[in-house]
C-alpha positions, 0 to 999 in steps of 0.5 A, a space after each residue: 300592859 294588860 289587855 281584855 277582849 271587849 265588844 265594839 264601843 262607839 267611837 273607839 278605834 285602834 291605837 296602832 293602825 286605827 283599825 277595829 278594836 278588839 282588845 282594850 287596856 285594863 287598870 290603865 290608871 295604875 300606869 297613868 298614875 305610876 308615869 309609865 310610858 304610854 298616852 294618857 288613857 286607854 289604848 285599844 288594839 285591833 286582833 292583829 295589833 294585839 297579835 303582833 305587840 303583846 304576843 310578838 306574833 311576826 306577819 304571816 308569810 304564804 311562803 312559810 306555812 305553818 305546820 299543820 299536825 294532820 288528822 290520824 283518824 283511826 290510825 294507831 298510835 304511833 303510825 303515821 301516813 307516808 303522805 304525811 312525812 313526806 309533807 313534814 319533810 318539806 315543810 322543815 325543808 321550807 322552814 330552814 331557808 331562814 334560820 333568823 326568823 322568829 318562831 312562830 307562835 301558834 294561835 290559842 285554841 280557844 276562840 276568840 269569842 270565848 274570852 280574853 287571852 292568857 296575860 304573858 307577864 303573870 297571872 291576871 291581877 284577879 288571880 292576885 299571883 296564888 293561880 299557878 296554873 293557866 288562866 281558864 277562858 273567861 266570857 267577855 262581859 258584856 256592857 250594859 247599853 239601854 236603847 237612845 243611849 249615845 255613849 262617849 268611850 273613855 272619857 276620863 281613864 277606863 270610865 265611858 259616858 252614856 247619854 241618853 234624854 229621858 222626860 226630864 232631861 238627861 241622865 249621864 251613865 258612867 260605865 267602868 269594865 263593862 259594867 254600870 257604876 253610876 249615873 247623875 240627872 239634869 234637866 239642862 244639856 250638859 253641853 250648855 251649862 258649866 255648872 252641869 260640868 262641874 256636878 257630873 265631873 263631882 257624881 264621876 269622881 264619887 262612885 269611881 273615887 280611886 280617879 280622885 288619886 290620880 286627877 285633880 278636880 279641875 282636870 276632871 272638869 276640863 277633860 268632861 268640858 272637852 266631851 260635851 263640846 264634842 257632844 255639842 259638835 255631834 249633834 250638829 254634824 251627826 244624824 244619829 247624834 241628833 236624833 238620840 239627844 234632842 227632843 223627838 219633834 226637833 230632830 223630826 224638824 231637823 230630818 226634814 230641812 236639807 239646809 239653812 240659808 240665812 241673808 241679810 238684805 240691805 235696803 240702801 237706808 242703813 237698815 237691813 232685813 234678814 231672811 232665813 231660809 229652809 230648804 226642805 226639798 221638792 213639793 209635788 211638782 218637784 218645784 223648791 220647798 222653801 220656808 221663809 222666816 224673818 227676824 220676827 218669827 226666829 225671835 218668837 218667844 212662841 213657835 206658833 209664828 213657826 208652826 204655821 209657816 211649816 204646817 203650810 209647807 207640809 199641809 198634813 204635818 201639824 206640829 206639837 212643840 214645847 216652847 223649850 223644844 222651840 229654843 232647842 230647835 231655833 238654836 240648832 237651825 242657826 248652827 247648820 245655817 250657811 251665812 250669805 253676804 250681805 245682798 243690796 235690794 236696790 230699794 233706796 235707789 229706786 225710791 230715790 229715783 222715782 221721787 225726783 222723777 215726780 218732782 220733776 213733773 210739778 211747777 218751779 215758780 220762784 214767787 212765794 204767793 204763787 207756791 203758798 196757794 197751791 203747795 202740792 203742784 209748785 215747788 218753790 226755787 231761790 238763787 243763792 250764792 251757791 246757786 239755786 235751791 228748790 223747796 218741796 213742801 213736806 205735803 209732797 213727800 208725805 203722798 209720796 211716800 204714801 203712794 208706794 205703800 210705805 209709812 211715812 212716819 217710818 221712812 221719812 227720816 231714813 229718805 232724808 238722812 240718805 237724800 243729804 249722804 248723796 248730797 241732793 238735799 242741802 240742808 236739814 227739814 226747816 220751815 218757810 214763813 208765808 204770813 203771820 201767826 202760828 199757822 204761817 210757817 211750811 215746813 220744806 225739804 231743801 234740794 239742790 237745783 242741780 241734784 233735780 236738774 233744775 235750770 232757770 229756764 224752768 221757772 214759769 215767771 222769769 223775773 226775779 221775786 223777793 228773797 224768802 225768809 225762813 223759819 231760822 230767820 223768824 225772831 221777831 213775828 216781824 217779816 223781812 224786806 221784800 225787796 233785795 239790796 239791789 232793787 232798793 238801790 238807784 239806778 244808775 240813771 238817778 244817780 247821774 243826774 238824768 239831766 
């Protein structure tokens, strides 16, 4: 392998130790292409790893110094200081106490900012073999980096990425040897847009062609698949990442919001309302700085929902935002959002709870003309089979409803969808004929007697009236019997005669 001394490029690192890069593998998709050892892209070693695997250099030893040639100053040639043999002496003394270490391979004079070091195996491929003596140090290129540039090192053989936002959109730079070989524009992020893959891998393979000899098109595609989902992952968990490649008002969000909380409360109705929370630290009585969104503000097509809630946490900080920016911004707050478990609000309980509460308060009358005249004071009770059921008029649920501040058109079915899950309500809403005509029929709820704790020592007319006849029952426009097979039967007294 051949290497070249470079400058620091972002992201890259040593491939020995991981260490700080100094000196990276040129013409590395000759070796790649021939099958030669090594990984599949370009090794980066550090000056030590350099040292040490290219050039054999061992570890430096403090007990064998290197000779060092003294400084003669304006001695004659020839003469040499007794001080000086005398130290010579010793350092052989010191050298010849390990005949099987390797020779020490003094450094190059030249330094090394100067330029990269002479290859070992042959002259540099530029010389192309006619140089025959050494190679003259050479300055390092320097590589072309603009401002607001985020560059991806190596990612398909020696070609590094720039990405940078412009006006637009994007535009992708390709370096190769510390120069600028090209660039292609987008307007959508690469990251979100396969078809921005595919054009960017095309532009890649067009102005470095000698890569389409070794890669296959779709190799190309997967390997810049693989970058911009890293992109994707930096700009998530890397400020600098973040502020180079989004809008400069999303990142000026973003800087401010500490974390992102999102809840989805239940409320015991089978539906759910989810709150987003931003932790944006301390206002200026160091009390928690939260700005609190819900469902409808984060799918907003417009951020003016936003903008309000945020200009009155930050009284001085009106906010200019595109609705592009705004899609930008909502997706990147749902990527460093923390998903809390689902949290029950408690509200079904408590609304069930004060509603038998208030029940319980009205009158049970088992007399259909006694509950027909007054529907929002009595609650009608019948004996059953199966034991007694009370009928509340739909009135009553209504102004219930309606004096907690809830619609009922809203909140009436999922009340009675959970009262029959908790197996207060018997049946579903049915209606009750209480006279003739189309406006003779109520429509009622049906609870258990015993899911109101009801007892038939409640009722304020203890005997018995006639049974009911229901909305189900209702065919003919005809009313039932009102009197129940007992009571039209004989008494036992008639039956045997009374004489």
């Amino acid at each position: 392998m051949n290497f070249v001394q470079k400058g620091y490029v972002a992201g890259a690192k040593c491939s020995v130790c991981g260490g700080f890069p100094e000196y990276r593998e040129t013409n590395e998709h000759i070796r790649i292409r021939q099958k030669k050892e090594g990984p599949d892209r370009a090794v980066w070693l550090c000056s030590d790893c350099h040292r040490k695997y290219k050039l054999g250099e061992p570890d430096p030893d403090p007990e064998h110094p290197q000779e060092v040639t003294p400084d003669l100053g304006n001695e004659p040639a020839g003469s040499i200081p007794e001080r000086s043999r005398s130290e010579i002496k010793r350092d052989r003394k010191l050298e010849g106490r390990d005949q099987k270490r390797p020779e020490v391979i003094p450094e190059s004079p030249v330094s090394e900012n100067n330029g990269p070091e002479p290859a070992v195996n042959g002259p540099e491929p530029e010389n192309n073999g006619t140089e025959t003596g050494p190679t003259p140090p050479r300055p390092t290129p320097q590589e072309y980096r603009p401002r607001g540039e985020y560059t991806i090192p190596d990612v398909l053989g020696d070609v590094s990425l720039g990405i940078e936002r412009d006006a637009v959109g994007f535009v992708l730079t390709f370096y190769r040897n510390g120069g600028k070989v090209g660039s292609h524009n987008t307007k959508t992020p690469p990251w979100l847009s396969p078809k921005v893959v595919t054009d960017t891998g095309a532009a890649l393979l067009k102005v470095c062609p000698d890569l389409g000899k070794v890669y296959a098109k779709e190799h190309v595609r997967d390997v810049l698949t693989e970058v911009f989902k890293e992109v994707e992952r930096a700009i998530t968990d890397n400020p600098h990442a973040a502020a180079l490649l989004l809008p400069p008002v999303v990142s000026h969000v973003l800087g401010r919001i500490e974390r992102v909380v999102i809840t989805k409360f239940k409320d015991g109705f089978g539906g759910a309302e989810t709150l987003y929370e931003l932790f944006t630290g301390q206002d200026e009585e160091n009390d928690p700085r939260i700005i609190t969104l819900n469902l409808t503000d984060v799918t907003a097509d417009s951020p003016s929902l936003f903008k309000k809630k945020w200009t009155g946490a930050f009284v001085t900080d009106r906010l200019v935002i595109t609705r592009q920016d705004w899609e930008t911004l909502i997706s990147a707050i749902f990527d460093r959002a923390e998903i809390r478990e689902s949290e029950h609000t408690g509200e079904a309980d408590t609304l069930i709870s004060d509603l038998l509460t208030e029940l319980n308060f009205l009158t049970f009358t088992a007399r259909r003309e006694t509950w027909k005249d007054d529907l929002n004071r009595y609650l009608l009770c019948e004996h059953t089979p199966d034991g007694w059921i009370i009928h509340v008029s739909i009135l009553i649920i209504h102004s219930f409803l309606t004096g907690k501040d809830l619609e009922p058109n809203k909140y009436t079915p999922k009340l009675s969808k959970t009262l029959k899950q908790r197996g207060l309500v018997v049946s579903n809403s049915r209606t009750i004929r209480v006279g003739p005509g189309s406006g003779g029929t109520k429509r009622v709820w049906t609870f258990s007697g015993d899911g109101l704790g009801f007892t038939e020592n409640r009722l304020v007319d203890q005997t018995r009236t006639d049974p009911l006849v229901t909305g189900e029952n209702f065919v003919t426009g005809k009313n039932d019997s009102h009197l129940t097979q007992e009571q039209n039967a004989p008494s036992k007294e008639h039956q045997m005669g009374g004489a």
